[in-house]
C-alpha positions in Angstrom: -16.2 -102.1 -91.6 -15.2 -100.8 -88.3 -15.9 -97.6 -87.4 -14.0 -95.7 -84.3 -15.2 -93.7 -82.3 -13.1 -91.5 -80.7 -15.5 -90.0 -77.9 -16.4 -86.8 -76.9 -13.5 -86.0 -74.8 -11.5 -87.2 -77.3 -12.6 -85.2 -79.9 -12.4 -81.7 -77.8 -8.7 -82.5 -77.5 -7.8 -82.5 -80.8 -10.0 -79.8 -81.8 -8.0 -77.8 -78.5 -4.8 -78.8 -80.3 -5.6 -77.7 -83.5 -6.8 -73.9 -82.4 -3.8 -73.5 -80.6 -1.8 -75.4 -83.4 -3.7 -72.8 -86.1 -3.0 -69.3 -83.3 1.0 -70.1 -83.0 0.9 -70.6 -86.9 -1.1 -67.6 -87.2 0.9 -65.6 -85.0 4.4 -66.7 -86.9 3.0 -65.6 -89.9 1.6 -62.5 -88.8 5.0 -61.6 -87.2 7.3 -62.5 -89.7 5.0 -60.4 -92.2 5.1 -57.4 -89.8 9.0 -57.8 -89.5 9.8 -58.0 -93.6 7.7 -54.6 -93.3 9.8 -52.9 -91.2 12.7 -54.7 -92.4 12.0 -52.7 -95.7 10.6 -49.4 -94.3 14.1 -49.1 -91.8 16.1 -49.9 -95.1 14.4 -46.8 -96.8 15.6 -44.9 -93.9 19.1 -46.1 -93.8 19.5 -45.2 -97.3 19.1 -41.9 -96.4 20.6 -41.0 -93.0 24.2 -41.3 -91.3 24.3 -42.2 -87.4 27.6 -41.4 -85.4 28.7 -44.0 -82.8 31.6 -43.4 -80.1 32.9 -46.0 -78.0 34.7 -46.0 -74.6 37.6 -47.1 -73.5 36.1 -48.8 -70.3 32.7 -48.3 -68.2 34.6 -46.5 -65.4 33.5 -42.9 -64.8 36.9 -41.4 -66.0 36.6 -43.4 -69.1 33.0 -42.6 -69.8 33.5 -38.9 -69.2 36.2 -38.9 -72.1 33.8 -40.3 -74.4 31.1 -37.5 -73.3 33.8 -34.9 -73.7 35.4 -36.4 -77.3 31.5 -36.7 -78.4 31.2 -32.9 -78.0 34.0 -31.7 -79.2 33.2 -33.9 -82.6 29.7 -32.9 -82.8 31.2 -29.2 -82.6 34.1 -29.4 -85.4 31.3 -31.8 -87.8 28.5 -29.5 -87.9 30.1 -27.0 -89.8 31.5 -29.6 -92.2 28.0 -30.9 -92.5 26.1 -28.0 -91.7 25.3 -27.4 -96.2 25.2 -30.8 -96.5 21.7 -32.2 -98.6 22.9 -35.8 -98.9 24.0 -39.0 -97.1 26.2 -39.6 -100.5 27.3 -35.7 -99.8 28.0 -36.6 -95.9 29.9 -39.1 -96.3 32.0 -37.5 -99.1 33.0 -34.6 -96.5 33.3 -37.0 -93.6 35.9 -39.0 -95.3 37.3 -35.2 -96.7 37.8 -34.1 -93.4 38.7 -37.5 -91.3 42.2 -37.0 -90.7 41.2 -33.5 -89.1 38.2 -35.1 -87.3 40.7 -37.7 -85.6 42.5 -35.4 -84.3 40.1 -33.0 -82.8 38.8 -36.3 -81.3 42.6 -37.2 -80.2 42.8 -33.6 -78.3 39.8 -33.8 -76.5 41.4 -37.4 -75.0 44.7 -35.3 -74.1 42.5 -32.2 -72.8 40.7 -34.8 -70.6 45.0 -36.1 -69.1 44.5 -39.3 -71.5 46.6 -40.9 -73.6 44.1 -43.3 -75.1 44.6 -44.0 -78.9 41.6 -42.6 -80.7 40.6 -44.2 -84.2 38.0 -43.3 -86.8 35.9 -45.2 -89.7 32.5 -45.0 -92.0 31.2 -48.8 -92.1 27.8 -50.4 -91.8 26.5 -51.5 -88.5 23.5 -52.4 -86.3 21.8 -50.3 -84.3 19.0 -50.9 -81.7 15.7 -48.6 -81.5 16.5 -45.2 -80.6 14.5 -42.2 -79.6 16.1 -38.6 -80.7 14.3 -36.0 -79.7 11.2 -36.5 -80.7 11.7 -39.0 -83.1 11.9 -43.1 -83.0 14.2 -44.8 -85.2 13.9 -48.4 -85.9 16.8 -50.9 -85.5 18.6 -52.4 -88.2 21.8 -51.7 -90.4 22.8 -48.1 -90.7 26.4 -45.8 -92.2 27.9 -45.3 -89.4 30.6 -42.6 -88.5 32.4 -44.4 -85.8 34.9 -43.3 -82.8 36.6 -46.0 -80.9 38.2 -44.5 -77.7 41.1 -47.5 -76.2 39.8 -50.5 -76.3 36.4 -49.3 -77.5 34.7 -51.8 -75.0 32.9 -49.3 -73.0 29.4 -48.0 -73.2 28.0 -46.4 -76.5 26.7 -43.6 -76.9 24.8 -42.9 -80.9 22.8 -40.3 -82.8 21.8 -39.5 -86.2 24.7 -37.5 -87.5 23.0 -36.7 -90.8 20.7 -35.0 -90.7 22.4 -33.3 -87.3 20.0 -34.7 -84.5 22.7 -35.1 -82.3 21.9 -33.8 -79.0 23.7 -34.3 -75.9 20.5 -34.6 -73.2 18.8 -37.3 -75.3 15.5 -36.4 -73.3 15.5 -32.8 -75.2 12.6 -32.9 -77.2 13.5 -30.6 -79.7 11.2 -28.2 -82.0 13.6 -27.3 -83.9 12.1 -26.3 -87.7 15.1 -26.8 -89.7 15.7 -30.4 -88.6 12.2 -31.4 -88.9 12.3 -28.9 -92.4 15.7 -31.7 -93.4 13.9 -35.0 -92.5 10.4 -34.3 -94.4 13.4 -33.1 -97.2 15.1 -36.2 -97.5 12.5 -39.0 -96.5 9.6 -40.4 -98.3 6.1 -38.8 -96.6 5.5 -42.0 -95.0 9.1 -43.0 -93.5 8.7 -39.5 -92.0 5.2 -40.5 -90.4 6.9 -43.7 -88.8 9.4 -42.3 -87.0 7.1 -39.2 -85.4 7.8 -40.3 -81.9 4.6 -41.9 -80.6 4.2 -45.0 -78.4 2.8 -47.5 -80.2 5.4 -47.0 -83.2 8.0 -47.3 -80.2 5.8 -50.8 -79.6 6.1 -52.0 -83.2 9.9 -51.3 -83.1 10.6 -53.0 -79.9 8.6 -56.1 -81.2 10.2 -56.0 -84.6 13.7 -55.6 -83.2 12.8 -58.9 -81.6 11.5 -60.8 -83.7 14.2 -60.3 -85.8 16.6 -61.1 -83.7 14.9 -64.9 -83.1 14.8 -64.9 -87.3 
């Protein structure tokens, strides 16, 4: 019988190849682990929460400072709709109440501002990046979502949590407010509460599972 021998070199290569071979296999696993985690703790969060979304006509500054103005005068007619609200079930109950009324608060704010853009309003599921509000860090994923389309609803966003109302319009504001923080230990479990506490390294593990999801 012949025996081969593959020399020393030879034999460093392939042991090289199969480290790295066994670290990218590792690191796969490790991620797409990590992802169906978050996957499932964001879900547990969307279950409970309702975002608002309002599109622009158009990036231009006239066009972007409708869809500031519109996003206030929303925030301001909603929050007394919501403001005894204990539910996202509840929520959107009263939004879809009230969204006749909401549309056309919305629509006078475009007229106040000298537009004549068409404004239109819907509740449907849709995909939002990481976000910080205030001082908390929500992971991406599907969310309800109260929408506003201003035109052609091809200009920049602009999002918050609509329920519970952490809508604020400096999104640097770091707020300390007790009956928002009171409404979120309320209405989530003890640990989705704990995940989205702003801190960096949460902020870290949503960036990376935001992509890593998007290359699954």
């Amino acid at each position: 019988k012949a025996i081969i021998y593959l020399g020393d070199d030879c034999f460093m290569k392939i042991t090289k190849r199969y480290i790295i071979l066994s670290a990218i296999i590792a690191f796969f696993a490790t991620s797409v682990f990590m992802n169906v985690r978050l996957y499932n703790e964001q879900k547990g969060i969307a279950e409970k929460i309702v975002r608002f979304h309002v599109r622009a006509n158009s990036d231009s500054d006239f066009d972007q400072n409708v869809k500031l103005y519109v996003r206030d005068a929303v925030l301001d007619y909603t929050e007394e709709i919501l403001k005894n609200s204990s539910s996202k079930e509840e929520s959107i109950e009263l939004l879809n109440e009230n969204i006749d009324s909401i549309t056309k608060a919305a629509q006078n704010a475009v007229y106040e501002k000298n537009s004549n853009f068409e404004v239109r309003t819907n509740i449907k599921e849709e995909y939002f990046p990481v976000r910080d509000y205030g001082e908390f860090v929500f992971p991406a994923g599907m969310y309800t979502s109260f929408v506003i389309e201003i035109g052609s609803g091809k200009g920049a966003n602009w999002w918050c949590v609509m329920y519970p109302q952490l809508c604020f319009v400096d999104e640097a504001v770091v707020t300390d407010d007790e009956k928002t923080n009171s409404e979120l230990k309320n209405i989530l479990t003890k640990e989705e509460y704990n995940l989205i506490t702003k801190d960096d390294d949460i902020k870290v593990k949503f960036k990376i599972g935001e992509a890593i999801g998007k290359i699954f």
